[in-house]
N, C-alpha and C positions, 0 to 999 in steps of 0.2 A: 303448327297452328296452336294458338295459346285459347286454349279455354278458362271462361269465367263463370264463375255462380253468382249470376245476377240475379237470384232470391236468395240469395244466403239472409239479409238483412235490409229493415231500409236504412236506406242511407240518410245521414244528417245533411239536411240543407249547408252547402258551403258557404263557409265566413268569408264572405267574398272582400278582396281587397279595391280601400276608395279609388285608387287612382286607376285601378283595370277596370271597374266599373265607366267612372269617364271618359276615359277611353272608347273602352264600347258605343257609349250613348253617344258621342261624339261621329264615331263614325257610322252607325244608323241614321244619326243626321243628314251628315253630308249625302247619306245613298239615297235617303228619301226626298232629301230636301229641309232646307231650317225650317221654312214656313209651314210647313202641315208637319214635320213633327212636334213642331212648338204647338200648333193646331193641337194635336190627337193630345199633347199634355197641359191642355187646358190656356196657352199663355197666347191670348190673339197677336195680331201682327200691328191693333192702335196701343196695348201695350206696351210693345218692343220700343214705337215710338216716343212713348212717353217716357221711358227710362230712358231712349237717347237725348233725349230733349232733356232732361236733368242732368248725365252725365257732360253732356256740352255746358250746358249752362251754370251748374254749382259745382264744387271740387270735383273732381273726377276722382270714385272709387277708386280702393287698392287694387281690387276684385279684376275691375276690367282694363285698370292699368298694366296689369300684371299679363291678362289673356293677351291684350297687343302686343303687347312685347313677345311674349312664346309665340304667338302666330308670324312673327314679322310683318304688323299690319302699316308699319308706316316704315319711313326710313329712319334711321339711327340716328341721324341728326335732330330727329324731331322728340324722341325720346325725354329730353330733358323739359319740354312742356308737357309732359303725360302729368296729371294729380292736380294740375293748377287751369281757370276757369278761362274759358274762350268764346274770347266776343264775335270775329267772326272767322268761323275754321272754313277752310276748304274743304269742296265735293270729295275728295282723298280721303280728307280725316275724317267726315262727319261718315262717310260707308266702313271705315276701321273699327268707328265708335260703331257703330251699326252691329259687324259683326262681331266684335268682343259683347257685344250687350245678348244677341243671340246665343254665343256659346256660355256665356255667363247663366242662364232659363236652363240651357242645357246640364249645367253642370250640376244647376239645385232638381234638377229632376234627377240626375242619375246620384244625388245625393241622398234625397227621401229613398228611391231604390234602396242605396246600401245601407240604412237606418234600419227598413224593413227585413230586405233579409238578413242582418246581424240580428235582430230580433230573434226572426225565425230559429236559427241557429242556436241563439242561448236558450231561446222558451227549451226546444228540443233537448240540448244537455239535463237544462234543467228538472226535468222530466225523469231522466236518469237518475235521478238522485243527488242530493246537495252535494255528498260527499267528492273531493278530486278528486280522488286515486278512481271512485264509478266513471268519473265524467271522463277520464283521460282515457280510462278502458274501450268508455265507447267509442273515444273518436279515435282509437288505434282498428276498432271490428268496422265500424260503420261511414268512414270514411272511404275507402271503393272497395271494388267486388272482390273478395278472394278469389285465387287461379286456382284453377285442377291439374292436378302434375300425374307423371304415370308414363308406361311406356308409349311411341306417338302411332306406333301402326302395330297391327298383330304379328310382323314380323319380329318388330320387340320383344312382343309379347312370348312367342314361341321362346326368343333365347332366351328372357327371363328364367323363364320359368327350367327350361332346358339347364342354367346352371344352379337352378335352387335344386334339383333332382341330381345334377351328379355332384353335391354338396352333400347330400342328405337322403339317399338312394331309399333308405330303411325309412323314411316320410312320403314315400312316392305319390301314396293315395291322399295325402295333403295337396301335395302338389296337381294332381289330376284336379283336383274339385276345383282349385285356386284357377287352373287352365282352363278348363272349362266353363267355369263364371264370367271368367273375363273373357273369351271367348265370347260368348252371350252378349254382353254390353257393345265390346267395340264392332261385331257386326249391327247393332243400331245406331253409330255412330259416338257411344258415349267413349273416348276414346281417352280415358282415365283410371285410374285405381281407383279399384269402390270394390270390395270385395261383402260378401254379408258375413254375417257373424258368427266365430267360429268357438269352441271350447278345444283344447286339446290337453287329454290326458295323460299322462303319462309321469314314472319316477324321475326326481331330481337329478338332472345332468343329462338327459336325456336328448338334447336339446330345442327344447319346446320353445325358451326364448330369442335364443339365437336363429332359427329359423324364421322369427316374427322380424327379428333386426337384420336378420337379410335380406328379406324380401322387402323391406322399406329401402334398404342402400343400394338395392338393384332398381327398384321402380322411379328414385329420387324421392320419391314420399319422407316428410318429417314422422318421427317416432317418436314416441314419448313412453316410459312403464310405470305402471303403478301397481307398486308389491303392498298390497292387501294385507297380508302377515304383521308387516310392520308397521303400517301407517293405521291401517283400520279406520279411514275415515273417508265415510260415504262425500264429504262436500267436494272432496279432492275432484271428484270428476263433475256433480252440479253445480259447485258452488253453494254461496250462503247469503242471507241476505242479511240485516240487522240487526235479529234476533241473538246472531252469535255473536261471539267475544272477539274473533276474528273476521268478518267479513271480507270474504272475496271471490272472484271469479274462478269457474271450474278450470282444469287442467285442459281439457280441449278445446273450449274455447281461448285460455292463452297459449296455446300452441297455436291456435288461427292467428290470433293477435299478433303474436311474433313474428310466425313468416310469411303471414298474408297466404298461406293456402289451404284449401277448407278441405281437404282430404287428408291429414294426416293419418299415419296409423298408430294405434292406440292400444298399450299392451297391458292388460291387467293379470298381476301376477297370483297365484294361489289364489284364485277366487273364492275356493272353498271355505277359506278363512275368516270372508267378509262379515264381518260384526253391523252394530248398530250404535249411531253415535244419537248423541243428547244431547238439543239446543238448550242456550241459557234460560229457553223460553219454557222448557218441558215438552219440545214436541220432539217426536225420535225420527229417524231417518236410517234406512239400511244403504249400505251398497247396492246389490241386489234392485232396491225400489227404484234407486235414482240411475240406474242402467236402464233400466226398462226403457224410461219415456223417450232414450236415445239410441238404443236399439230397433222401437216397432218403427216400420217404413211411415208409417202416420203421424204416428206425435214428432217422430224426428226431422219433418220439415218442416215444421210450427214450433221449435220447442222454445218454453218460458224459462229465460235467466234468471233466478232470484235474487240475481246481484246486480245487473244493469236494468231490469223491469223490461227486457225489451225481446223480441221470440227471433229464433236464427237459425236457419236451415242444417243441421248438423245432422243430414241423412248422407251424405259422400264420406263418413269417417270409416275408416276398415277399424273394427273391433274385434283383437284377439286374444282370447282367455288362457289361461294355463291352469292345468289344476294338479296337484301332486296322487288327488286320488278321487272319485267319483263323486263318495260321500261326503255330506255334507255345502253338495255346489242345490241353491234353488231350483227346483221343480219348474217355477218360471220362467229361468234363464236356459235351463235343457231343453226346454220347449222352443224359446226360438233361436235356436244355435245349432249350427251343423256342428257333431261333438266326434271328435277324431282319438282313438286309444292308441299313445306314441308308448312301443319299449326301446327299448338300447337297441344298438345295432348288432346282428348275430350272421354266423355263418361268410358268406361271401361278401356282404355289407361292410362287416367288422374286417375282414381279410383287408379289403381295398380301402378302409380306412385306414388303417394301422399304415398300408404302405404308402398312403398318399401324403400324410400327416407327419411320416418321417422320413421322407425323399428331402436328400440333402442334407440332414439332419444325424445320421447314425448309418453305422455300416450297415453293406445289406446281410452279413450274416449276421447280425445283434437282431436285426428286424425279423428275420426268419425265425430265429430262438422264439423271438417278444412275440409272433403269430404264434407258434407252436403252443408256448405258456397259455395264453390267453386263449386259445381252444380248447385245450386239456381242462380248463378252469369252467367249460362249459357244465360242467355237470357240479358247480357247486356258485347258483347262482350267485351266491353272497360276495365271495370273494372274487367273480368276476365283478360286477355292480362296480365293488370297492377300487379295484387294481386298476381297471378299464380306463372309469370315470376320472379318477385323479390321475394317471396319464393321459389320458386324451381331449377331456372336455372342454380344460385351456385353449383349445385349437381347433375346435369343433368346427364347420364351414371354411376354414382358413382365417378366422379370426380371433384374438382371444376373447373369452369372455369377457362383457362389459364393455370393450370397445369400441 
């Protein structure tokens, strides 16, 4: 069963196309009847006659020469009198003219229709802002409903998670929370990834990311990272409106944009690093701040773009933090985050990693020496850290890093 987030966003009035529109209105006719729907659109039935009565009498319209013809209202021989005046037509022709003259009312009503709503439609962009690259964004978010993706029954769910744990045995208690939340939801049928928000701490290599990109390639969820360290800029995830030199849409919302699904997961790298950027305008902006309004369960399904002017449900996104060390992450963001302290793997963890990681790869007495070493190395943490990491972290879950 395919689920949608039918409040993510409203949707823009569709730029409906002229010729499905007459269509429509056309066949509404026929099911009501010509005569009362020309009624309900204002064009009486001594009307009708009066425009037969000229289209007999003076040239005969492109308009309704054109409708006979597409209807097959007369026979084909007669066609080459269509456009030229007739003194006296037959009961046949003058009910042809009849009905080309009704769908002719017809067609200018479903005409003013698609006037109005292209109106609709442009006022709306418009609104958005003059700019195209805003107006094109909207109608890639607001044009239909983004899906919710994830695993489809808690049976998934258990293997999910069952291989995130013998991936990453030494994360367990991640995994438990993760199990147990989702757990929670798809027993009230919300039967999607939507996980709440998490920090996890732990030193470099550790695998704090890798575990975030697996648990999106196990669930189908799109992922996205955003390394704080390097970019340091808060719009990355809000967005910007004007004021800046660059203007444009935050990163989770063009991941929506992209693959039409409104639960991606969203990985923000060293948090702790998060600076404060400077619009051209003088007003400043943290990371931190602009996390927030997408984080609380409230603001996050109302929240305002300041790049398309318009609010969009972005409470389904799993948000997962990384931090290399405590200090330094906001007091407001530990506040609403389940915050998780990740070390390396030791003991029996690191055993069954070492041998899982080089099955097929290396003999097994190299592997026994390469265990041996790296237990002995137990008692100087540093050079385990060192030795561990850059053998094994390439290959951490069974993937390399980055891929």
């Amino acid at each position: 069963m395919t689920h949608y987030l039918k409040d993510f966003t409203e949707l823009l009035p569709r730029r409906p196309d002229l010729d499905d529109v007459k269509a429509d209105f056309l066949q509404k006719a026929e099911a009501v009847g010509m005569i009362d729907f020309l009624r309900d659109n204002s064009v009486s039935q001594k009307t009708v006659e009066h425009r037969v009565k000229e289209e007999i009498s003076d040239f005969m319209t492109a308009n309704v020469a054109e409708i006979i013809e597409q209807r097959g209202l007369i026979d084909h021989d007669q066609i080459e009198l269509l456009g030229f005046t007739h003194e006296d037509p037959d009961e046949d022709f003058v009910a042809a003219i009849r009905d080309a003259v009704q769908v002719s009312f017809v067609y200018e009503a479903a005409r003013e229709h698609h006037r109005k709503e292209t109106g609709l439609h442009d006022r709306a962009l418009k609104n958005a802002g003059p700019k195209d690259e805003v107006q094109k964004f909207v109608k890639e978010l607001a044009t239909a409903h983004p899906v919710l993706v994830g695993p489809s029954t808690l049976h998934a769910v258990d293997e999910m998670i069952a291989e995130l744990h013998a991936s990453a045995p030494w994360m367990s208690d991640v995994s438990t929370w993760a199990y147990k939340a989702l757990r929670a939801r798809y027993n009230t049928g919300q039967t999607w990834l939507n996980l709440p928000p998490v920090i996890l701490i732990g030193p470099p290599g550790c695998g704090k990311s890798t575990y975030a990109r697996k648990l999106a390639a196990l669930s189908g969820a799109p992922v996205r990272t955003l390394d704080v360290g390097s970019s340091n800029a808060s719009f990355t995830v809000a967005g910007c409106d004007a004021t800046w030199s660059k203007a444009q849409g935050g990163v989770p919302l063009q991941e929506i944009a992209k693959t039409g699904i409104a639960n991606p997961i969203m990985i923000v790298d060293e948090i702790e690093k998060a600076g404060t950027m400077t619009a051209s305008g003088g007003s400043r902006v943290s990371l931190p701040d602009a996390l927030l309004g997408l984080l609380e369960p409230t603001s996050s399904t109302a929240w305002g773009c300041p790049f398309t002017r318009r609010t969009y449900n972005m409470s389904q996104i799993s948000w997962i933090m990384t931090a290399n060390e405590r200090d330094g992450i906001p007091a407001p963001l530990l506040d609403r985050c389940r915050v998780f302290n990740i070390g390396y793997p030791e003991g029996k963890d690191l055993v069954d990693l070492i041998r899982r990681l080089s099955a097929g790869r290396i003999f097994e007495e190299v592997v026994n020496c390469l265990i041996a070493r790296v237990l002995a190395a137990v008692a100087s943490p540093v050079v385990l850290e060192r030795e561990t990491v850059v053998l094994f972290e390439p290959w951490l879950f069974g993937e390399r890093r980055g891929n």
